[in-house]
PyMOL commands that place a pseudoatom at each C-alpha (Angstrom):
pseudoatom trace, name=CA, resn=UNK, resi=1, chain=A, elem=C, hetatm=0, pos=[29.423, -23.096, 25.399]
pseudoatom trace, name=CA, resn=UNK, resi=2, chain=A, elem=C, hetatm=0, pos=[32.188, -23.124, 23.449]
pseudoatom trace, name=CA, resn=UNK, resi=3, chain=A, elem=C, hetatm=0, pos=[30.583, -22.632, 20.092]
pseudoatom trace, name=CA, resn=UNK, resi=4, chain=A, elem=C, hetatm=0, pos=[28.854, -19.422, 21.663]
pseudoatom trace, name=CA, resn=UNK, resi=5, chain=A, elem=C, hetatm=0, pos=[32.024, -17.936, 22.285]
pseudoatom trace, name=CA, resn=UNK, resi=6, chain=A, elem=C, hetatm=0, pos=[33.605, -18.278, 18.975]
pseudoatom trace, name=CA, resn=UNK, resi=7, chain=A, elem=C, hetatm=0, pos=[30.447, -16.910, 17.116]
pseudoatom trace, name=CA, resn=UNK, resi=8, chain=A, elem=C, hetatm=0, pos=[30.338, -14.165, 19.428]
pseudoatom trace, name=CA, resn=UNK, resi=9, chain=A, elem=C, hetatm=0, pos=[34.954, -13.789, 18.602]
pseudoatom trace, name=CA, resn=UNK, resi=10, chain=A, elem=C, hetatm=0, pos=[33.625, -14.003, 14.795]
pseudoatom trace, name=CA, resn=UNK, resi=11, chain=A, elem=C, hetatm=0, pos=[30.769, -11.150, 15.231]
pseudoatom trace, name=CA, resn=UNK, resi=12, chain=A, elem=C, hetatm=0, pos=[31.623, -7.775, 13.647]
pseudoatom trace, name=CA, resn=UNK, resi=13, chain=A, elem=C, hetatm=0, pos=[29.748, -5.622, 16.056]
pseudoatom trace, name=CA, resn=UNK, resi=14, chain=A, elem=C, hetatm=0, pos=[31.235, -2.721, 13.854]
pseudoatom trace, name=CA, resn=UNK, resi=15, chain=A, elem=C, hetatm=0, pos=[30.384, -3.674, 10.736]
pseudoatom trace, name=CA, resn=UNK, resi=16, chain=A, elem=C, hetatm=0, pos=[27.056, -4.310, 11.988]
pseudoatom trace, name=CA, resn=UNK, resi=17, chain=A, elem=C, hetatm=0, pos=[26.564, -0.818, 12.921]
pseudoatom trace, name=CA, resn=UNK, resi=18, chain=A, elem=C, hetatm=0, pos=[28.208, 0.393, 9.159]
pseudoatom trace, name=CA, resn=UNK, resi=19, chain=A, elem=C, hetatm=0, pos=[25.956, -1.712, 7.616]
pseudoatom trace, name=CA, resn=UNK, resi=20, chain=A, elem=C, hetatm=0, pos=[22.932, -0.228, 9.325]
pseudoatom trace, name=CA, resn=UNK, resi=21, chain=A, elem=C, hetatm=0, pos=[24.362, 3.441, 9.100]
pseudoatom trace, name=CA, resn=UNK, resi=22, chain=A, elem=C, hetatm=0, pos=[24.496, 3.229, 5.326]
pseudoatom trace, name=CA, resn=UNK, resi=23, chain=A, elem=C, hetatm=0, pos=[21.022, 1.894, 4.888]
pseudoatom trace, name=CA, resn=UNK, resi=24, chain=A, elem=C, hetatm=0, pos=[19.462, 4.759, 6.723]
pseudoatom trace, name=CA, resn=UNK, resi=25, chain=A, elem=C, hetatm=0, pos=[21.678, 6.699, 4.513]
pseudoatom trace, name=CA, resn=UNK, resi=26, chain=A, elem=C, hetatm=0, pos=[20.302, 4.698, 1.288]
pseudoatom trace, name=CA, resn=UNK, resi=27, chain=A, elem=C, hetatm=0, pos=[16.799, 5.291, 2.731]
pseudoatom trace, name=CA, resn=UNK, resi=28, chain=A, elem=C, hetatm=0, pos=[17.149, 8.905, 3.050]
pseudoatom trace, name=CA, resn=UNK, resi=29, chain=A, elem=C, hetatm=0, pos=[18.054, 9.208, -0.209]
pseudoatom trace, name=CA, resn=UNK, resi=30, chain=A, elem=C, hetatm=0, pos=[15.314, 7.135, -1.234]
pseudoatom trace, name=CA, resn=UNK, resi=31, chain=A, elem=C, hetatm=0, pos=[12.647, 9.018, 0.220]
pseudoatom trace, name=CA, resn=UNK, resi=32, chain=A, elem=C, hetatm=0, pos=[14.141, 11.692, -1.396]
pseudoatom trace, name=CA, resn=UNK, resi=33, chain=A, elem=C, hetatm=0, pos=[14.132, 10.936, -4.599]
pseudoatom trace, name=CA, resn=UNK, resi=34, chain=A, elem=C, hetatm=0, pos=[10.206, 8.905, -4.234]
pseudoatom trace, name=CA, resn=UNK, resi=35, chain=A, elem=C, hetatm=0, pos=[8.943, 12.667, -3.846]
pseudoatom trace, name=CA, resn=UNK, resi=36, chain=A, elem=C, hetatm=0, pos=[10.548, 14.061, -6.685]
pseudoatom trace, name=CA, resn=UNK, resi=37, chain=A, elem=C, hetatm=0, pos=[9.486, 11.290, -9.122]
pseudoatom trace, name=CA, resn=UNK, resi=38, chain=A, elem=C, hetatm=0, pos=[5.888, 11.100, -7.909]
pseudoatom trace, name=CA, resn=UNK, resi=39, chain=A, elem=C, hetatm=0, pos=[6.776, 15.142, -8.453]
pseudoatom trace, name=CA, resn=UNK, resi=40, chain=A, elem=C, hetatm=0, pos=[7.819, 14.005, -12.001]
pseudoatom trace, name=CA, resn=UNK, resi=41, chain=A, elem=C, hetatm=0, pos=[4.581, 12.045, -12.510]
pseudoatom trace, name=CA, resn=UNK, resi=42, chain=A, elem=C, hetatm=0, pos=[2.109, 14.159, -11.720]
pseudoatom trace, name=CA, resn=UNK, resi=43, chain=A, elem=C, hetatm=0, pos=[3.766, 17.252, -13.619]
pseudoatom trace, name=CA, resn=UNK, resi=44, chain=A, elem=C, hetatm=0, pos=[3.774, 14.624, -17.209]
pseudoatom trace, name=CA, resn=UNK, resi=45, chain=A, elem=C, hetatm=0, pos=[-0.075, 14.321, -16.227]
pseudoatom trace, name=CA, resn=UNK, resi=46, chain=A, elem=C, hetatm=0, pos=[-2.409, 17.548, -16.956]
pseudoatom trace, name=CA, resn=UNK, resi=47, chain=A, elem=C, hetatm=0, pos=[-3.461, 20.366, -13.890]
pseudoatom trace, name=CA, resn=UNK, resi=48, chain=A, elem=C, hetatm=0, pos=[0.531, 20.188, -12.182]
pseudoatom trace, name=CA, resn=UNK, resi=49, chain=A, elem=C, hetatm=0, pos=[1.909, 22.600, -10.515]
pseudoatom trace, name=CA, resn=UNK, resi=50, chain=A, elem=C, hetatm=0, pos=[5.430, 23.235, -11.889]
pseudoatom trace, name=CA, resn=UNK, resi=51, chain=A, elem=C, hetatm=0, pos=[7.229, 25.636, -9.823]
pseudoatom trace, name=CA, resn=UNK, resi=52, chain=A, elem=C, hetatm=0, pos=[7.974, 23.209, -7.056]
pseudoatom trace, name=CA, resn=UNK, resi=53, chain=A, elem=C, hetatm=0, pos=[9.041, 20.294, -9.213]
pseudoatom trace, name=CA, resn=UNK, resi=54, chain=A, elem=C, hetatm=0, pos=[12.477, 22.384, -10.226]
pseudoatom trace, name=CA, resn=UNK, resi=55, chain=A, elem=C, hetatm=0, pos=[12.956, 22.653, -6.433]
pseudoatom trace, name=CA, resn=UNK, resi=56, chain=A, elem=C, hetatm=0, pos=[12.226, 18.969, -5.522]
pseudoatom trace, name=CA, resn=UNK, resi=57, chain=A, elem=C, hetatm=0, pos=[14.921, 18.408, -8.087]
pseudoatom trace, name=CA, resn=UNK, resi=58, chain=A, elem=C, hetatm=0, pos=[17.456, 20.253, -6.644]
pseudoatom trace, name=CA, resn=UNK, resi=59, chain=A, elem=C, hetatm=0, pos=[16.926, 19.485, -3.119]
pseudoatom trace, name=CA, resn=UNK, resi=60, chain=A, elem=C, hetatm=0, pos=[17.103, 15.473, -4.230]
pseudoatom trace, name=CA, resn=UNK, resi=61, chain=A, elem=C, hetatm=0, pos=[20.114, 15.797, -5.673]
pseudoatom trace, name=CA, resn=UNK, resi=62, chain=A, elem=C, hetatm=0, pos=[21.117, 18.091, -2.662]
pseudoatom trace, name=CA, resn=UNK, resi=63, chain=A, elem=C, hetatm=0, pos=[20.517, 15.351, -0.733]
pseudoatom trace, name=CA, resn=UNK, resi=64, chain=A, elem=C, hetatm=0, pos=[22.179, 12.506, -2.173]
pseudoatom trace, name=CA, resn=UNK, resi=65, chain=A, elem=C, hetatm=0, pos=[25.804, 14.715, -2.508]
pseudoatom trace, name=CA, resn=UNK, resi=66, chain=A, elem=C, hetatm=0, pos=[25.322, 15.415, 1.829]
pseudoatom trace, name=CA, resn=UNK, resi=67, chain=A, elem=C, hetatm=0, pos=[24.439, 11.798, 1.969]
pseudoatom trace, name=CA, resn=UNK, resi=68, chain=A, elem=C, hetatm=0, pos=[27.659, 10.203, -0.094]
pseudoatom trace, name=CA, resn=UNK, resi=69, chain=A, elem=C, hetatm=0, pos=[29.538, 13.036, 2.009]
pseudoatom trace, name=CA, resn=UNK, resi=70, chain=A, elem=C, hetatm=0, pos=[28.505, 11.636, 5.114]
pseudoatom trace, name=CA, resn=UNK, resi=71, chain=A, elem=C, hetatm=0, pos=[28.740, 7.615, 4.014]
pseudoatom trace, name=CA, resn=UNK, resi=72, chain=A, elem=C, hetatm=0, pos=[32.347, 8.902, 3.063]
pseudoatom trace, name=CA, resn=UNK, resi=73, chain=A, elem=C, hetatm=0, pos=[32.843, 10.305, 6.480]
pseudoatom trace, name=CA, resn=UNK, resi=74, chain=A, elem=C, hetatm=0, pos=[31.396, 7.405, 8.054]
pseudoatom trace, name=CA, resn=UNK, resi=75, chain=A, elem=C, hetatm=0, pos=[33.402, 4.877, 6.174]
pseudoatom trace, name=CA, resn=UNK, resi=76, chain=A, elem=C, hetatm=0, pos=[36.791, 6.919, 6.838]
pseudoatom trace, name=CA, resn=UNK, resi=77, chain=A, elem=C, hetatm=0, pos=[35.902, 6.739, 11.072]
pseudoatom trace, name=CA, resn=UNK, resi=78, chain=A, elem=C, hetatm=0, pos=[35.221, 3.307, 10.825]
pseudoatom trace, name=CA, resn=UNK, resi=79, chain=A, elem=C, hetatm=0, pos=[38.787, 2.607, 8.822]
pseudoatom trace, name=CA, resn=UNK, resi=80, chain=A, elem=C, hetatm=0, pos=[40.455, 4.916, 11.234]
pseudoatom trace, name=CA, resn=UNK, resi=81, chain=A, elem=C, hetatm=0, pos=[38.685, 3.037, 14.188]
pseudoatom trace, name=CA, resn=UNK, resi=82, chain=A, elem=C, hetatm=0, pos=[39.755, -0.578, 13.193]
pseudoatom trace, name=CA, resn=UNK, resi=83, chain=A, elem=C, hetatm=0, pos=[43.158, 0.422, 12.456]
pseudoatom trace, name=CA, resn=UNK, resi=84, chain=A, elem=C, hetatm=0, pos=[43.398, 1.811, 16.210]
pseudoatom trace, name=CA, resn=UNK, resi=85, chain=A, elem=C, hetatm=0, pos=[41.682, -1.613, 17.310]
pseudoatom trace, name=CA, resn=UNK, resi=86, chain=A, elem=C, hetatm=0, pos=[43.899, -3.638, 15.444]
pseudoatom trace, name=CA, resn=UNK, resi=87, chain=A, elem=C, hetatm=0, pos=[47.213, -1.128, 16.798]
pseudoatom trace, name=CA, resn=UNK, resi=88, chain=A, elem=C, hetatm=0, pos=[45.732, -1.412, 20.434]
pseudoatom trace, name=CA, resn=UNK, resi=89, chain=A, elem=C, hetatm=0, pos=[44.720, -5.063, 20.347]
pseudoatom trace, name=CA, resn=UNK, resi=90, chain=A, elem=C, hetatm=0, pos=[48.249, -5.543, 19.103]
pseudoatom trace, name=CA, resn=UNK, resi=91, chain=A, elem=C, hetatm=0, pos=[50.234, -4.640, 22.498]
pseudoatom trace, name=CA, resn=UNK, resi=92, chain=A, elem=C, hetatm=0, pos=[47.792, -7.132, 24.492]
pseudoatom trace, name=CA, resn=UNK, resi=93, chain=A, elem=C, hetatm=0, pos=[48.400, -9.810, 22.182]
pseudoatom trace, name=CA, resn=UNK, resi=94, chain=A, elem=C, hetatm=0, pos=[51.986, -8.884, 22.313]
pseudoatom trace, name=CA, resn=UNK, resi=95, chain=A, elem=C, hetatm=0, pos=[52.218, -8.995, 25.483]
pseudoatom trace, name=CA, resn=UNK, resi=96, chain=A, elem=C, hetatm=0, pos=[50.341, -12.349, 25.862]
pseudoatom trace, name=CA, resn=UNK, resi=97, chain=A, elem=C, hetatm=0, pos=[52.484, -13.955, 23.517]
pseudoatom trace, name=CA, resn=UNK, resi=98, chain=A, elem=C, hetatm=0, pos=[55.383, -13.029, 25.768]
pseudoatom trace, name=CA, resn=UNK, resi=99, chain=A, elem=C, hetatm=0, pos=[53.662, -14.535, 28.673]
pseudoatom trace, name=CA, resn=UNK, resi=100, chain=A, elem=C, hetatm=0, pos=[53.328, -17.575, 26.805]
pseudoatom trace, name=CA, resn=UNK, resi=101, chain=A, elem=C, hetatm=0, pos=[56.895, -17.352, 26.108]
pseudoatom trace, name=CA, resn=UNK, resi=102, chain=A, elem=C, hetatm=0, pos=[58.346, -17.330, 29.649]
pseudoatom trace, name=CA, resn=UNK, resi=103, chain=A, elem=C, hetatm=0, pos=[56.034, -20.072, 31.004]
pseudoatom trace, name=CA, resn=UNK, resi=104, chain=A, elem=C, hetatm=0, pos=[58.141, -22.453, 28.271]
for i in range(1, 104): cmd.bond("trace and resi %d" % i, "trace and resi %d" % (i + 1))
show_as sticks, trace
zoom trace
């Protein structure tokens, strides 16, 4: 029992959830960018269409600027979130340590 508790006092629920926000993010931007290079391919190879090539191009990179934006945004929440954890967690432990203090 007591080696459940301390892996669940050393699990990063947080960073769990940053790490998973950023790969949908990555994927996004994946996806994105598959199109326009299959786009690419198939405009090198004869009987292409190339008016919406220029557009997949500019939508891609459209794409990956709002998704860095948001990963930015993200990543600036979740600082501003721990330091408010850490800042709140401080007066309980404060005032634990106190506790401790007076029962000596």
């Amino acid at each position: 029992m007591a080696d459940f508790k301390e892996n669940v006092e050393n699990l990063n629920v947080r960073q769990i959830v940053m790490s998973s926000v950023m790969t949908a993010f990555g994927l996004v931007v994946a996806l994105v960018w598959k199109d326009t290079i299959v786009a690419t391919v198939d405009y090198l190879l004869p009987n292409t269409d190339d008016g919406t090539l220029q557009g997949m191009y500019i939508s891609a990179i459209a794409v990956t600027i709002l998704v860095i934006l948001l990963a930015k945004l993200a990543i600036n929440l979740n600082k501003r979130a721990e330091k408010e954890l850490e800042r709140v967690q401080s007066y309980f432990y404060d005032d634990d340590e106190k506790d401790e203090k007076k029962e000596s």
